[in-house]
Backbone bond lengths (Angstrom), bond angles and torsions (degrees), N, CA, C in turn:
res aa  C-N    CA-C-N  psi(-1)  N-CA   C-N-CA  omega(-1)  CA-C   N-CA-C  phi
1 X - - - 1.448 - - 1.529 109.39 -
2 X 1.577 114.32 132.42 1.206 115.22 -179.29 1.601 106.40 -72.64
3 X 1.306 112.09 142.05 1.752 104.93 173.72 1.438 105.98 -118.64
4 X 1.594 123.64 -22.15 1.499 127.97 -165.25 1.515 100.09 -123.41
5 X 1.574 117.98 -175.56 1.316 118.85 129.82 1.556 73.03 -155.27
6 X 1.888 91.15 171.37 1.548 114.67 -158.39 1.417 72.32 -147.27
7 X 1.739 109.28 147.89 1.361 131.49 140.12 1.432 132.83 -120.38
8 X 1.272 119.15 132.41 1.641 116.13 -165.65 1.473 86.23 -126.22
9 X 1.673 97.96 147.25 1.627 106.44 174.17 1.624 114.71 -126.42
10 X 0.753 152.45 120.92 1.842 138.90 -132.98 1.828 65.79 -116.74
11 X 2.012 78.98 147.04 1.672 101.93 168.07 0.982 117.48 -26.58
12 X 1.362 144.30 -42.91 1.788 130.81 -154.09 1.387 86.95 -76.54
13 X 1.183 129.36 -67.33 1.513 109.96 175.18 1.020 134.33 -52.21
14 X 1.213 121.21 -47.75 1.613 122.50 177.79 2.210 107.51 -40.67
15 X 1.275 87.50 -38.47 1.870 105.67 -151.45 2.006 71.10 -77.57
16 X 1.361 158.97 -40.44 1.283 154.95 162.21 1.449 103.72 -31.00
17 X 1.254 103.85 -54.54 1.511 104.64 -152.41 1.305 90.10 -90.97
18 X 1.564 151.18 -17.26 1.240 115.53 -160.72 1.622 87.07 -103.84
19 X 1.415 120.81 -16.28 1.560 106.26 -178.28 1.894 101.94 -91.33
20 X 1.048 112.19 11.69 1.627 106.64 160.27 1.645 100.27 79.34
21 X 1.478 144.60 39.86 0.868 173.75 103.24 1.492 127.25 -2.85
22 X 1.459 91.43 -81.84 1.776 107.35 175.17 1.646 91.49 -128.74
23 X 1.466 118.32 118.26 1.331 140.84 -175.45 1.661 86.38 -63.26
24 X 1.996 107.30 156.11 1.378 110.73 166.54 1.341 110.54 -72.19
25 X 1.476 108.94 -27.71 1.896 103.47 -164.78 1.480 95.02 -66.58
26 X 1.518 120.17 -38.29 1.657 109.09 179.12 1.428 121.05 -35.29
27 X 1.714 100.29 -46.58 1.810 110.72 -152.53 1.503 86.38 -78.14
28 X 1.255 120.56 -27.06 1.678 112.03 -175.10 1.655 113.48 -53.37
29 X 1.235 89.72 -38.95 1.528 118.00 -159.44 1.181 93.55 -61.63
30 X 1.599 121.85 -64.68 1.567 120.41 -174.69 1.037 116.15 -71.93
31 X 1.438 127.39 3.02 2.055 121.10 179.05 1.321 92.33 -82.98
32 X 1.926 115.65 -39.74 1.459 96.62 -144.03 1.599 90.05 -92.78
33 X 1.895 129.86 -4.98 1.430 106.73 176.17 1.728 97.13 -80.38
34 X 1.566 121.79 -22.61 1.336 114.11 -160.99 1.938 96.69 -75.97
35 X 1.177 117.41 -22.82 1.438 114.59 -163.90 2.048 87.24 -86.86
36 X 0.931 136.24 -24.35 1.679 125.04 163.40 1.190 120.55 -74.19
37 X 1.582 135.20 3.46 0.824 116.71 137.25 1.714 114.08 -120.06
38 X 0.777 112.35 39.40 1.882 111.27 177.86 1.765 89.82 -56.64
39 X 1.165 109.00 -34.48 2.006 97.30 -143.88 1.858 80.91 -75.24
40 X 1.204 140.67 -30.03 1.468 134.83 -155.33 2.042 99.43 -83.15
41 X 1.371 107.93 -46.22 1.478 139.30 153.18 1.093 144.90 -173.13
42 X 1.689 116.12 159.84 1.295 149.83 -156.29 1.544 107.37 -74.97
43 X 1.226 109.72 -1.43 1.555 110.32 166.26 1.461 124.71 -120.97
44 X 0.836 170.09 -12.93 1.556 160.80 132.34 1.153 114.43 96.28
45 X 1.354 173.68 137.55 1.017 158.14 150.31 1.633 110.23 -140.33
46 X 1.465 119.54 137.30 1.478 114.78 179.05 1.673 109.08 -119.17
47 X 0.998 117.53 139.55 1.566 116.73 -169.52 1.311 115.26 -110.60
48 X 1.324 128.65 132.07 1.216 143.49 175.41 2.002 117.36 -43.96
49 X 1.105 121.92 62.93 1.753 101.69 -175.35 1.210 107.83 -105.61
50 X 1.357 127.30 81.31 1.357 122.03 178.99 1.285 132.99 41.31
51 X 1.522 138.84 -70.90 1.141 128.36 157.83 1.342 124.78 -101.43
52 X 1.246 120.06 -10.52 1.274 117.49 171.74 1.774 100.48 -121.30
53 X 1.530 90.81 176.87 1.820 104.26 170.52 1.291 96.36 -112.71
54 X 1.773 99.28 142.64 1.952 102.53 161.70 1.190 108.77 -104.97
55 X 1.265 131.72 132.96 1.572 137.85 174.50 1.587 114.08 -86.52
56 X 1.275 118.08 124.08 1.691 110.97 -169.47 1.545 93.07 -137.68
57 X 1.341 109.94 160.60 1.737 119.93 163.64 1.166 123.24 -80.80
58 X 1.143 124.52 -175.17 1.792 118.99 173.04 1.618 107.82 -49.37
59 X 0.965 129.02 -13.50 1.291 133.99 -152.36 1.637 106.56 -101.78
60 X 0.986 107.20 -36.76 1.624 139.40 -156.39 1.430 123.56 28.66
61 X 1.637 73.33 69.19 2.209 115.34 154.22 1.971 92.79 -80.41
62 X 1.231 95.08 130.68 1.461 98.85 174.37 1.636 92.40 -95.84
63 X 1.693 102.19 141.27 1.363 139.81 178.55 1.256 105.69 -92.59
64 X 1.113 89.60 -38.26 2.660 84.79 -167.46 1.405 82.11 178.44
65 X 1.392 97.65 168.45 1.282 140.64 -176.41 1.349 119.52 -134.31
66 X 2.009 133.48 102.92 0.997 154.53 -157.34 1.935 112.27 -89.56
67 X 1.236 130.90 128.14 1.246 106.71 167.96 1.611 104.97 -91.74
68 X 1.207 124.61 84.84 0.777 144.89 174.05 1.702 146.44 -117.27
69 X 0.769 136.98 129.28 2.001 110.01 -158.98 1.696 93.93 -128.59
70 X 1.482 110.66 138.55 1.448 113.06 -171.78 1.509 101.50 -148.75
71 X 1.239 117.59 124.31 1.578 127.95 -172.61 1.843 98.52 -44.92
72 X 1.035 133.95 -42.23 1.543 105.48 178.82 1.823 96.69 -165.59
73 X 1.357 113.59 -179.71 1.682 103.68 -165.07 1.238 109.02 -80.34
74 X 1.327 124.85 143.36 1.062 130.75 -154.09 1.934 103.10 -127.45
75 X 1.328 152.59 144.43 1.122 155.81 -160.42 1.740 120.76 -131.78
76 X 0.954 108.39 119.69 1.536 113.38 178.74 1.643 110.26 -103.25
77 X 1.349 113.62 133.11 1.651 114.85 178.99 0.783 112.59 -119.26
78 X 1.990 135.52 106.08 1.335 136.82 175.86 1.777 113.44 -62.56
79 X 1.067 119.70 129.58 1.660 122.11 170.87 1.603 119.92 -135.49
80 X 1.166 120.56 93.21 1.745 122.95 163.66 1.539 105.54 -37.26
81 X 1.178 116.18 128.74 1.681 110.16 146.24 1.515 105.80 -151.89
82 X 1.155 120.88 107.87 1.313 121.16 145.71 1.465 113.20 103.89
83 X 1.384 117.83 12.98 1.535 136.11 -156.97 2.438 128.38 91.62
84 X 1.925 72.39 7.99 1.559 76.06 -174.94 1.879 88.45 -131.61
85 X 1.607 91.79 157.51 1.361 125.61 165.20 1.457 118.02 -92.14
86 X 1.966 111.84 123.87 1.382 82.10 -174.39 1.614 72.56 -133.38
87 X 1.578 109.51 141.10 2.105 127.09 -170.99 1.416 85.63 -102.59
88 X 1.202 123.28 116.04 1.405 122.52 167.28 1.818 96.74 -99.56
89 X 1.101 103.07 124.93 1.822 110.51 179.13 1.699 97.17 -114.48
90 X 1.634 106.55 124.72 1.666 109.40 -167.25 1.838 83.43 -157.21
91 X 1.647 95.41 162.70 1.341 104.21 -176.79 1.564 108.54 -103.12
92 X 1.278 131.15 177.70 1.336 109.67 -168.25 1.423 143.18 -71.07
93 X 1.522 93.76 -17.80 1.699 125.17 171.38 0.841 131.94 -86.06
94 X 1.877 111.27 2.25 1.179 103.71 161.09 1.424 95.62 -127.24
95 X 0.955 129.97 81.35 1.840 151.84 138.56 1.175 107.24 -103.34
């Protein structure tokens, strides 16, 4: 049984959002489309297409399509531990 979820955003994002870049309501935006599909997969990924974002799985089967615009693709990692969810949202260079 899930009891938590946790979100962590590694510097490359954080350093977006504090220079006004990628807005927070954006990153909200992509936890809560990346957390509807966590249950299909554990990887998330949102892609840079000019005016919109494409959302794909590890696989990159596109899920949806965001009108949304985000300086470059950005990755969410679902992880169980211990009765909690923790979405790690990181950019690709820093994996």
């Amino acid at each position: 049984m899930i009891n938590e979820c946790f979100v962590v955003l590694t510097p490359g994002i954080e350093n977006y959002i504090q220079q006004g870049v990628l807005p927070f309501t954006d990153v909200e935006h992509m936890v809560k489309t990346a957390a509807t599909f966590a249950t299909e997969s554990y990887f998330i990924a949102f892609h840079a297409n000019k005016v919109t974002t494409l959302v794909t799985d590890g696989n990159d089967h596109v899920l949806n399509e965001l009108s949304l615009t985000i300086p470059e693709n950005i990755w969410f990692i679902f992880d169980e531990s211990e009765g909690s969810i923790i979405c790690t949202g990181l950019l690709p260079h820093e994996y």
